[in-house]
C-alpha positions as CSV (number, residue, x, y, z in Angstrom):
1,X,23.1,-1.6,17.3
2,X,27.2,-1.7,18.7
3,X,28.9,0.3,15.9
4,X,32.6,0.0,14.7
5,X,35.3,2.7,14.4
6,X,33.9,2.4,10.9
7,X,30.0,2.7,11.4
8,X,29.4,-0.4,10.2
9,X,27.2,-1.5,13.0
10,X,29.5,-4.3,14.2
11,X,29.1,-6.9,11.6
12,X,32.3,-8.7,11.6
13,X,32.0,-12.8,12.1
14,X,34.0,-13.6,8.9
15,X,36.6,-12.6,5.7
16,X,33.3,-12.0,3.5
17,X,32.2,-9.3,5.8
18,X,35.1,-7.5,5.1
19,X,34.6,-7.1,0.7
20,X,33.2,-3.9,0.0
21,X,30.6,-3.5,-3.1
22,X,31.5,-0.5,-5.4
23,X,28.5,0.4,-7.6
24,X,29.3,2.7,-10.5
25,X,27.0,5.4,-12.0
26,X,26.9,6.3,-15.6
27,X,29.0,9.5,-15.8
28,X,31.7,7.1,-14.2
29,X,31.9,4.7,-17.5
30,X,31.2,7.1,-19.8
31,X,34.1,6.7,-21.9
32,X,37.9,5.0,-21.5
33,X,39.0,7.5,-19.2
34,X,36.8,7.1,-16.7
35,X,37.2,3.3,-16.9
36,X,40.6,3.7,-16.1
37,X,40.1,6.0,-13.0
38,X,37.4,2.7,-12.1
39,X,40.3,0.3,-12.5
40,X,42.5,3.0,-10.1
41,X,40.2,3.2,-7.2
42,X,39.2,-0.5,-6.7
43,X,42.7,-1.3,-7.1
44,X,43.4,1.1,-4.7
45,X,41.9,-1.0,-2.0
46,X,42.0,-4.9,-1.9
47,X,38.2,-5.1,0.0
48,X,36.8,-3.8,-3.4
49,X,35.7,-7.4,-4.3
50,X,32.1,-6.9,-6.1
51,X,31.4,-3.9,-8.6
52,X,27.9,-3.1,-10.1
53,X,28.5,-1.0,-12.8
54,X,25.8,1.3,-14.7
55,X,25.0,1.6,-18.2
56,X,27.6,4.4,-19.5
57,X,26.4,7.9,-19.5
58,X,26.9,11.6,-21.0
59,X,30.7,12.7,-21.8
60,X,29.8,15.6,-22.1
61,X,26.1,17.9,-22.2
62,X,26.0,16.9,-25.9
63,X,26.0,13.6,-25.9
64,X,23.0,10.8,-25.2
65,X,23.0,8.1,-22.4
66,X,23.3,4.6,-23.7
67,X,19.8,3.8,-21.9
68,X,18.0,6.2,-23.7
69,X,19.3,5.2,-26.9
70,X,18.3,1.8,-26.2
71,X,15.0,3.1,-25.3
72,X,15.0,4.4,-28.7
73,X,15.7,1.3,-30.5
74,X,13.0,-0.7,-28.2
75,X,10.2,1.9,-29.2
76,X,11.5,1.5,-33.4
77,X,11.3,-2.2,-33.4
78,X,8.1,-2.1,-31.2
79,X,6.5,-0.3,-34.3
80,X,8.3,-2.1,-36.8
81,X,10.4,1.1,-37.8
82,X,13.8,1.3,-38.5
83,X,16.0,1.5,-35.3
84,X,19.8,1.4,-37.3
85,X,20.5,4.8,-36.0
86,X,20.3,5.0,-32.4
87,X,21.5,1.0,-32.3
88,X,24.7,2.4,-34.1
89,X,25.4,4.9,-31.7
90,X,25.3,2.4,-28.7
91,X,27.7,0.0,-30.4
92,X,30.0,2.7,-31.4
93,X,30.2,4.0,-28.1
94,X,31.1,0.5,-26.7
95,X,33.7,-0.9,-28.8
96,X,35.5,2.4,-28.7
97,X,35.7,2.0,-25.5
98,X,37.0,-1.6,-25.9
99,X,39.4,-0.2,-28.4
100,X,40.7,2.6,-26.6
101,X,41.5,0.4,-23.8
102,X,43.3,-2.2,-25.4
103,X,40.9,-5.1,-24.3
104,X,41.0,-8.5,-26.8
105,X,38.0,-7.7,-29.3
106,X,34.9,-9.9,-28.0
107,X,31.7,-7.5,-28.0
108,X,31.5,-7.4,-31.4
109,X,29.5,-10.2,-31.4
110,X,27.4,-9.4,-28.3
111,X,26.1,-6.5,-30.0
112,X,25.3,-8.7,-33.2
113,X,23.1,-11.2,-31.2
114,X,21.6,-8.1,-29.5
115,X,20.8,-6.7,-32.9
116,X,19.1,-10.1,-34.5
117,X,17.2,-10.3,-31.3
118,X,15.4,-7.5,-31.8
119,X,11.3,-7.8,-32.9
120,X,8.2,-5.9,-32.5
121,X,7.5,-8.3,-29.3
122,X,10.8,-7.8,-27.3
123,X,10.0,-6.7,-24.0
124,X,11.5,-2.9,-22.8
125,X,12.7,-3.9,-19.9
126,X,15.0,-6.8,-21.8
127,X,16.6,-4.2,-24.6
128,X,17.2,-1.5,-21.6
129,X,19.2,-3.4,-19.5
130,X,21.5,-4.3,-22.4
131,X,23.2,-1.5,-21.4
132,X,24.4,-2.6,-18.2
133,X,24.7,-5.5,-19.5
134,X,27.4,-4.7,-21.8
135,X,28.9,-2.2,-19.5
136,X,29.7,-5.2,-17.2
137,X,30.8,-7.5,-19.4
138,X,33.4,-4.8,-20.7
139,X,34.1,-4.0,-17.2
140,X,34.6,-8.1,-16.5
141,X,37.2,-8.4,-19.3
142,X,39.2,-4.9,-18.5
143,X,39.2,-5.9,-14.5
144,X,39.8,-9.9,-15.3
145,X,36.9,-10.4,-12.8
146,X,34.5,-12.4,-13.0
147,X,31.1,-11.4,-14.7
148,X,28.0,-12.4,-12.4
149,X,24.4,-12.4,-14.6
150,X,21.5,-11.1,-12.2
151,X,18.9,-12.6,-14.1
152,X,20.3,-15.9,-12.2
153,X,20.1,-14.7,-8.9
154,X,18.2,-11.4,-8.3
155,X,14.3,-12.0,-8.9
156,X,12.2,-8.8,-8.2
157,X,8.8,-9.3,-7.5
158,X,5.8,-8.2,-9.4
159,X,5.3,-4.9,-6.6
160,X,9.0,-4.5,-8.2
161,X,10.8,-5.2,-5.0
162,X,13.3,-7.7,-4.6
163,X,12.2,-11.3,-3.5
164,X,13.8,-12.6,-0.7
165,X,15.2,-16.1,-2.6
166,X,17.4,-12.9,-3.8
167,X,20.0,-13.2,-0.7
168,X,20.6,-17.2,-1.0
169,X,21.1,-17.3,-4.7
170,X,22.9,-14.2,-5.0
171,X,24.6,-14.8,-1.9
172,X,26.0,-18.2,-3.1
173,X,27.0,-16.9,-6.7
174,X,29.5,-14.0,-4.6
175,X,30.3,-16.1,-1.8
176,X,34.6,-16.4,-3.2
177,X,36.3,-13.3,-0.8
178,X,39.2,-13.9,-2.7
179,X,37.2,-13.4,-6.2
180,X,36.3,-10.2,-7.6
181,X,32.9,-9.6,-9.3
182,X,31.2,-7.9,-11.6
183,X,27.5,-7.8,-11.6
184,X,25.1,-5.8,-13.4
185,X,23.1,-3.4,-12.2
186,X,19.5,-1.9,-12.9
187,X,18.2,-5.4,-13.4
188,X,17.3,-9.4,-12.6
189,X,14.3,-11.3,-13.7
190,X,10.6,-12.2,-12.6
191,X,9.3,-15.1,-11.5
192,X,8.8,-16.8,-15.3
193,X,12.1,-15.9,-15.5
194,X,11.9,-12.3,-18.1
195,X,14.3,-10.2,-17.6
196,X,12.9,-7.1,-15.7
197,X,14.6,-4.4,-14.8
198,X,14.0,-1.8,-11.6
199,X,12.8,1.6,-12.4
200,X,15.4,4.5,-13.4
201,X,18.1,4.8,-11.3
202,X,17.9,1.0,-10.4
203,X,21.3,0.3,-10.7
204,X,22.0,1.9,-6.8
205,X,19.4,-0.4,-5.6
206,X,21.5,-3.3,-7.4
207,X,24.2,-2.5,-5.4
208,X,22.5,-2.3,-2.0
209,X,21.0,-5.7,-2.9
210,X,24.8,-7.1,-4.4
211,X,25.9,-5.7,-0.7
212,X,23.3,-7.2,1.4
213,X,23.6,-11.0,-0.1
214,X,27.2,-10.6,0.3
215,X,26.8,-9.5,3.9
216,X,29.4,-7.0,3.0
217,X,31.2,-4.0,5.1
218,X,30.7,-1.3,2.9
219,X,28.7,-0.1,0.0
220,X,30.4,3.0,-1.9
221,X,28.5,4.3,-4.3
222,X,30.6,6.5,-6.9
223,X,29.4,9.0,-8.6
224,X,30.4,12.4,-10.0
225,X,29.6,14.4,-7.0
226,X,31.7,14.4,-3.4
227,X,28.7,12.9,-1.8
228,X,25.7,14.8,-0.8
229,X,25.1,18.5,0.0
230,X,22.3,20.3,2.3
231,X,20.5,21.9,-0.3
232,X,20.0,21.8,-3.9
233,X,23.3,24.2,-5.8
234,X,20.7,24.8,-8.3
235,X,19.1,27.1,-5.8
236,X,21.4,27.9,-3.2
237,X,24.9,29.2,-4.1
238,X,27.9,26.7,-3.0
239,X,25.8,24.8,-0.6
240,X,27.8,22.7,2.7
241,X,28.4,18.9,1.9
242,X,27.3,16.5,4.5
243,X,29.9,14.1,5.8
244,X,27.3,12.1,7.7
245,X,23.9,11.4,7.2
246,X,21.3,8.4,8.4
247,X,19.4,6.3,6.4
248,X,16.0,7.7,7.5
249,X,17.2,11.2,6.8
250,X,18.9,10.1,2.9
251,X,14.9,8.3,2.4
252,X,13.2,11.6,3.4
253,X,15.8,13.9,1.6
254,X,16.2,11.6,-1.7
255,X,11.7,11.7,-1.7
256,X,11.4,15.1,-1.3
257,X,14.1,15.5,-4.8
258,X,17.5,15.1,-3.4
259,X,18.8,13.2,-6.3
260,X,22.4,11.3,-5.9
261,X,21.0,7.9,-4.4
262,X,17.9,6.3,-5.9
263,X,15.1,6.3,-3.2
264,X,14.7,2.8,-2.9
265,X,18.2,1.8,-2.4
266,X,18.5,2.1,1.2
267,X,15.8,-0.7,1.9
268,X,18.2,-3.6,1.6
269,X,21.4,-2.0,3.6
270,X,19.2,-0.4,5.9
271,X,17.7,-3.8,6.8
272,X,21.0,-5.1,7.6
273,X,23.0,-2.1,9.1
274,X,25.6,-1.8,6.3
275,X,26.8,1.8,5.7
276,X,26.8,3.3,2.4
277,X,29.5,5.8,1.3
278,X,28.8,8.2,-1.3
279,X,32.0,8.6,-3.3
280,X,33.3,10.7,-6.4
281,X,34.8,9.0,-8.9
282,X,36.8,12.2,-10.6
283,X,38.0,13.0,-6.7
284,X,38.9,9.7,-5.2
285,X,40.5,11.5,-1.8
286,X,37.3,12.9,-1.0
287,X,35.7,11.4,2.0
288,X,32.1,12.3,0.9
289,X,29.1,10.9,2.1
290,X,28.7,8.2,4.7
291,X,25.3,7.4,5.4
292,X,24.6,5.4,8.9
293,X,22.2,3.7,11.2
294,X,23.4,6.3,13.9
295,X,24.9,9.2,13.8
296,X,28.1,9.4,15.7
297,X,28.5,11.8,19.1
298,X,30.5,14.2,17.1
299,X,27.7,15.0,14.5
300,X,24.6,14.9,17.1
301,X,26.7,17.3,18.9
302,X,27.5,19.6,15.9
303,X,24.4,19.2,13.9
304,X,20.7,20.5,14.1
305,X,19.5,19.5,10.8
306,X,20.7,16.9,8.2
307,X,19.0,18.9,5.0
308,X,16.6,20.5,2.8
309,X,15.0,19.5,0.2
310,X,11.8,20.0,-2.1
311,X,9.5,19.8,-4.9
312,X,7.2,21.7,-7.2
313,X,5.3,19.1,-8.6
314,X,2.3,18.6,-6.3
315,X,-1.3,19.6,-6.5
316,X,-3.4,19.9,-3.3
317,X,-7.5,19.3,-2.5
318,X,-8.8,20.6,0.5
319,X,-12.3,19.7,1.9
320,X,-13.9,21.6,4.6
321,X,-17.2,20.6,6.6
322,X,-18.5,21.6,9.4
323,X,-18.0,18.8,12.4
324,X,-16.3,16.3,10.1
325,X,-14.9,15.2,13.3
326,X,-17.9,13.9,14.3
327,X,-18.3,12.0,11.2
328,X,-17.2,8.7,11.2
329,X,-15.1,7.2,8.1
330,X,-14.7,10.7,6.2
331,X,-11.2,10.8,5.5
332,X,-11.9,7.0,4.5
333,X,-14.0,7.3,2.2
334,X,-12.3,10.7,1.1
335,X,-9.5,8.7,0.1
336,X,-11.8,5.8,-1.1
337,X,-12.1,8.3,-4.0
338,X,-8.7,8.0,-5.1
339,X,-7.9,4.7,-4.5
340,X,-11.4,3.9,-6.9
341,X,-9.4,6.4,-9.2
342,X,-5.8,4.7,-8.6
343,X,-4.3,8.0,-7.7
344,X,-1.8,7.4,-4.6
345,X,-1.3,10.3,-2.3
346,X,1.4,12.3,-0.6
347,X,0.3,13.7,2.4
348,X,-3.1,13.9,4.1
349,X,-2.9,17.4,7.1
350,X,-6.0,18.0,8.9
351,X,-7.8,19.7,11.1
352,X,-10.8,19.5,13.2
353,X,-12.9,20.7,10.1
354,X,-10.9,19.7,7.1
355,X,-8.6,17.7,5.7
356,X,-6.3,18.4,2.5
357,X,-4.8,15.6,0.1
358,X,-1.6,16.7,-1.0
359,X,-0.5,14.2,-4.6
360,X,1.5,14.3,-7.4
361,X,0.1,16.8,-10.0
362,X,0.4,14.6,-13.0
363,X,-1.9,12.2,-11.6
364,X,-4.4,14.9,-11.6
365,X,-3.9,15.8,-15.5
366,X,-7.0,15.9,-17.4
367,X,-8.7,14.4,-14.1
368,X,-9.1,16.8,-11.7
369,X,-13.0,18.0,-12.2
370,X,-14.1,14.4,-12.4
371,X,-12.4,13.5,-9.2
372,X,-13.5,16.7,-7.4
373,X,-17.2,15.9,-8.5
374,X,-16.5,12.5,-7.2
375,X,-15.5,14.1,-4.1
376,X,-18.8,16.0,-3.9
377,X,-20.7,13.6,-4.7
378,X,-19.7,11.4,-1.8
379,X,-18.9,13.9,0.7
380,X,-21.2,16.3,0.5
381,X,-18.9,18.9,1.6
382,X,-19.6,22.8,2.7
383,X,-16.5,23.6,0.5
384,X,-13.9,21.6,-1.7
385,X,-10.8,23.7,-2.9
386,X,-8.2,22.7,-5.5
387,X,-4.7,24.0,-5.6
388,X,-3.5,22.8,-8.9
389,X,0.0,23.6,-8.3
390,X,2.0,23.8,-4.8
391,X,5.6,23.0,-3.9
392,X,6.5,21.1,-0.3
393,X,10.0,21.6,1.4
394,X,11.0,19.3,3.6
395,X,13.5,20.0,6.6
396,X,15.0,17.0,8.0
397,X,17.0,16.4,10.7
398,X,17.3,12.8,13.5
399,X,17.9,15.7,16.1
400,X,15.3,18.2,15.5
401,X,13.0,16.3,17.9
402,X,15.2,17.1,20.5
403,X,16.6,20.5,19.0
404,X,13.8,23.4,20.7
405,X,13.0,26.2,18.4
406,X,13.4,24.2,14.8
407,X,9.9,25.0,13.8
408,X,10.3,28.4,15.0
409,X,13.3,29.3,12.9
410,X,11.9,28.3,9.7
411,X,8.6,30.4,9.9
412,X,10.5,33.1,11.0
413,X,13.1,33.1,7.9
414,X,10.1,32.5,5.9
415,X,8.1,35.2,7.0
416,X,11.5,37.6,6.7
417,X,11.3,36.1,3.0
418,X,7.8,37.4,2.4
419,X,7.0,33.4,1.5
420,X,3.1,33.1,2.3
421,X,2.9,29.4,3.8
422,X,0.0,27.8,2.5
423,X,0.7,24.1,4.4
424,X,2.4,22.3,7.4
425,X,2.8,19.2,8.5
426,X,5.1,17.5,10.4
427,X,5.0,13.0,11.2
428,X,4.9,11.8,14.4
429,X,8.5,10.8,14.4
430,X,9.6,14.6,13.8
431,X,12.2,13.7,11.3
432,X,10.9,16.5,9.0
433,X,8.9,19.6,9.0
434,X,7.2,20.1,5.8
435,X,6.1,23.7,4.2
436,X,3.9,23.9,1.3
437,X,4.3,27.1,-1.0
438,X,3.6,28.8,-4.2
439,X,5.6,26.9,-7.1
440,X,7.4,30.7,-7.8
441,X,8.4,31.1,-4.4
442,X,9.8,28.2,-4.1
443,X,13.7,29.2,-4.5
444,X,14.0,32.2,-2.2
445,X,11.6,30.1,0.4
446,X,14.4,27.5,0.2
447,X,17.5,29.8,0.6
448,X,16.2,31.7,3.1
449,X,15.7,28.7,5.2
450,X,19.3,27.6,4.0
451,X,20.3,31.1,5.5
452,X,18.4,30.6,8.9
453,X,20.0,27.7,9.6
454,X,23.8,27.6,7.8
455,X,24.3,31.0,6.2
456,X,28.1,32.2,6.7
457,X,28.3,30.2,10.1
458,X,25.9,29.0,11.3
459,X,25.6,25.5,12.6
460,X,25.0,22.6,10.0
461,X,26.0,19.1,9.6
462,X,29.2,19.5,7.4
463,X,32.9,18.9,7.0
């Protein structure tokens, strides 16, 4: 792909290539004051034609998120209970806001309808996404845009993925370059036409999808952060932001429990080239994020690995028998066993006599000595071992394939940490080396790989 100054990948035929979608997240809309820095920054720059806004989220580490209070309301009226309180509290919250910024009183009666329409039978997925909803229509009115409903032209698919009628219709209802749009996010509707929505988070995959129908330049995604850092700041003290990062790095990093863009949001842009710019809406200067199909010269030169990232929430089986690699269809019908038990797994290492099945703990809850019996039973196995708790860090870099001594670093700062590495694995593509260690040594295994690689000066993809 021939990339522009701008890393856009060369997309430019006509005036709609050059809108830019701006999806908002929740601490963004939280209250009047951040609607007003909203209005500021796409104001600020005329190619800011189509925003996806999010429900409105936390003021302040006190309050609730509108979504979960709607959850709240869906699971009273589910049960017949009485679901006043937590329905007050999301229409409170949106006609002060309406209020406070001066906006002719219309949501009033939004809410009201909202409110009658609520039974035992109405669907989950219908009363959460009122909170996006509402957000955009708000949004619509303080903007004077025009407000786009996605259940008329985003359909998501019963695998929960978004249909490919998706880019005509949606691409037809934003196809005015000298309109500006609000849209929705988090949600469309299925084929029978129910509203469903995408799973948490979903409003950053609106906005890739809003982006990609539009055949758009740009999609900035503001946030409360300035864009993404190399390591958790939970863990590591004042970790270095990443001023460039590509979309294969963001889909191993956001996996493994980097947490700013939803993991499924780079599957539309991605497709298509289109860049995505992680912004911060309380710092509008900063450059954050940009995430790319390629990384320019400047950061191959300066960079030998894009991040780390990790969680603790995995649980590991290992089999061992003598010559399984002469046994044909073993790691089949190994993982025959879970599929018959609908358990997905993570990872699947091996060697020449045994393999280990890395998955999600919770699937194994209450489960775990049926499926190992399972195991036995078809495998007849010289040993089975179960790890019910292990954490995976991943490393990830475009350039460590061509970057000697990666591999070598990180066992070495382990091994200065005292972490005891209990798995490896790395793909094909060597994109990312992943470690697997004990849940409490997860933090100092993580900052002393931070340290091997960054520390005071070392080299690191930063700004």
């Amino acid at each position: 792909m021939v990339k522009n100054s701008d890393g856009s990948g060369g997309r430019r035929e006509g005036g709609a290539e050059q809108r830019i979608v701006c999806k908002f997240g929740g601490s963004s809309l939280a209250s009047a004051a951040q609607l007003r820095k909203v209005r500021a920054i796409i104001e600020a720059d005329e190619r800011r034609r189509i925003i996806v806004p999010s429900a409105p989220g936390k003021r302040d580490s006190t309050d609730t998120k509108i979504t979960d209070l709607l959850y709240l309301c869906h699971h009273a009226a589910s049960v017949g209970a009485d679901f006043a309180g937590p329905f007050a509290q999301v229409a409170e919250r949106f006609l002060a806001i309406e209020q406070e910024l001066g906006i002719e009183p219309f949501l009033a009666g939004h809410l009201q309808q909202f409110r009658e329409a609520m039974s035992p039978d109405i669907s989950a997925d219908y009363v959460a996404s009122r909170g996006e909803h509402f957000s955009a229509l708000l949004l619509a009115a303080w903007l004077d845009a025009e407000f786009v409903e996605p259940a008329e032209c985003i359909v998501i698919g019963a695998n929960g993925l978004v249909d490919e009628q998706t880019w005509e219709l949606l691409g037809a209802r934003l196809a005015d370059p000298a309109k500006r749009y609000v849209i929705p996010g988090f949600y469309g509707r299925d084929a029978e036409g129910h509203i469903r929505t995408f799973s948490r988070g979903g409003s950053d995959v609106s906005g890739a999808v809003a982006a990609r129908a539009a055949n758009c330049m740009l999609y900035e995604n503001w946030t409360d952060v300035s864009g993404l850092l190399m390591a958790d700041p939970r863990i590591v003290d004042k970790p270095r932001p990443m001023q460039e990062v590509t979309y294969a790095e963001i889909r191993e990093l956001s996996y493994m429990g980097a947490s700013v863009l939803h993991e499924e949001a780079m599957a539309p842009v991605r497709e298509v080239g289109i860049p995505v710019n992680i912004r911060n809406t309380n710092d509008p200067s900063h450059p954050g994020t940009r995430i790319v199909a390629e990384l320019s010269p400047a950061e191959v030169a300066s960079t030998q690995i894009a991040g780390i990232a990790g969680k603790t929430s995995f649980a590991m089986i290992t089999i061992g028998k003598n010559l399984m690699n002469r046994e044909v269809g073993f790691v089949y019908r190994l993982l025959g066993v879970f599929e018959r038990n609908g358990i997905p797994f993570e990872h699947c290492p091996s060697s020449i006599d045994s393999v280990s099945v890395i998955v999600e703990a919770s699937w194994l809850e209450g489960r775990a000595e049926q499926l190992l019996e399972e195991i036995r039973r078809t495998l007849e196995p010289d040993e089975i071992d179960y790890v019910p708790g292990i954490a995976l860090i991943a490393i990830v870099g475009e350039e460590m394939a061509h970057t000697p001594g990666i591999a070598a670093r990180v066992f070495a700062a382990l091994a200065g940490a005292a972490v005891n590495v209990q798995l490896i694995n790395q793909g094909a593509s060597e994109l990312n080396i992943i470690v697997g260690v004990a849940p409490e040594d997860y933090p100092q295994a993580v900052r002393s790989i931070y340290d091997a690689f960054i520390g005071q000066a070392g080299p690191g993809r930063s700004q």
